[in-house]
N, C-alpha and C positions, 0 to 999 in steps of 0.2 A: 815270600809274601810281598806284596804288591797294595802299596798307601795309596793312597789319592795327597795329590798335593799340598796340604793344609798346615797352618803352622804348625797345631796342634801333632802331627805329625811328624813333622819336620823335628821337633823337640823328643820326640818317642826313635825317630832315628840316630842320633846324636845319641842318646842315654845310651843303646843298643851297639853304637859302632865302639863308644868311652868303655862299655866293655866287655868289647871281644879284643879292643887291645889288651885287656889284662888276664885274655884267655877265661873269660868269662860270659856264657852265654846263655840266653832264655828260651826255654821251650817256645814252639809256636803256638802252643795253649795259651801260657803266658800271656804273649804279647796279645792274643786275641782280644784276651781280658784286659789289658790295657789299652786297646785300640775302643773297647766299648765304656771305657771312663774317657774317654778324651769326647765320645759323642755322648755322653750321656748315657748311657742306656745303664752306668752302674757303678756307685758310689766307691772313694778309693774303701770307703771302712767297710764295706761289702769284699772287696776283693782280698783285704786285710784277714777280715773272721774267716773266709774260706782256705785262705792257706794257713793261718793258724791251726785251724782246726781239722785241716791235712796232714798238717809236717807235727802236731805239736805233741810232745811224750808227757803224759801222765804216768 
């Protein structure tokens, strides 16, 4: 995946590199969806209630 330069960014690459060192990594779904909070297009508690109510067991 390929950012455009921006701090915003730049802060979403660091989270992302902090952990693949711990052999931990994010779907590129994911990240999509956090590249569209960093511009806006979508609230963190939007991204929050969707993988909740993904992953969550009732």
């Amino acid at each position: 995946m390929i950012l455009e330069n921006t701090q915003k960014n730049r802060e979403i690459k660091k989270v992302v590199a902090t952990m693949a060192i711990e052999d931990m990594y994010f779907s590129e779904d994911f990240l999509n969806e956090i590249v569209k909070i960093s511009k806006g297009e979508k609230t963190y508690e939007e991204l929050r209630q969707e993988v909740i109510k993904k992953y969550a067991r009732f």
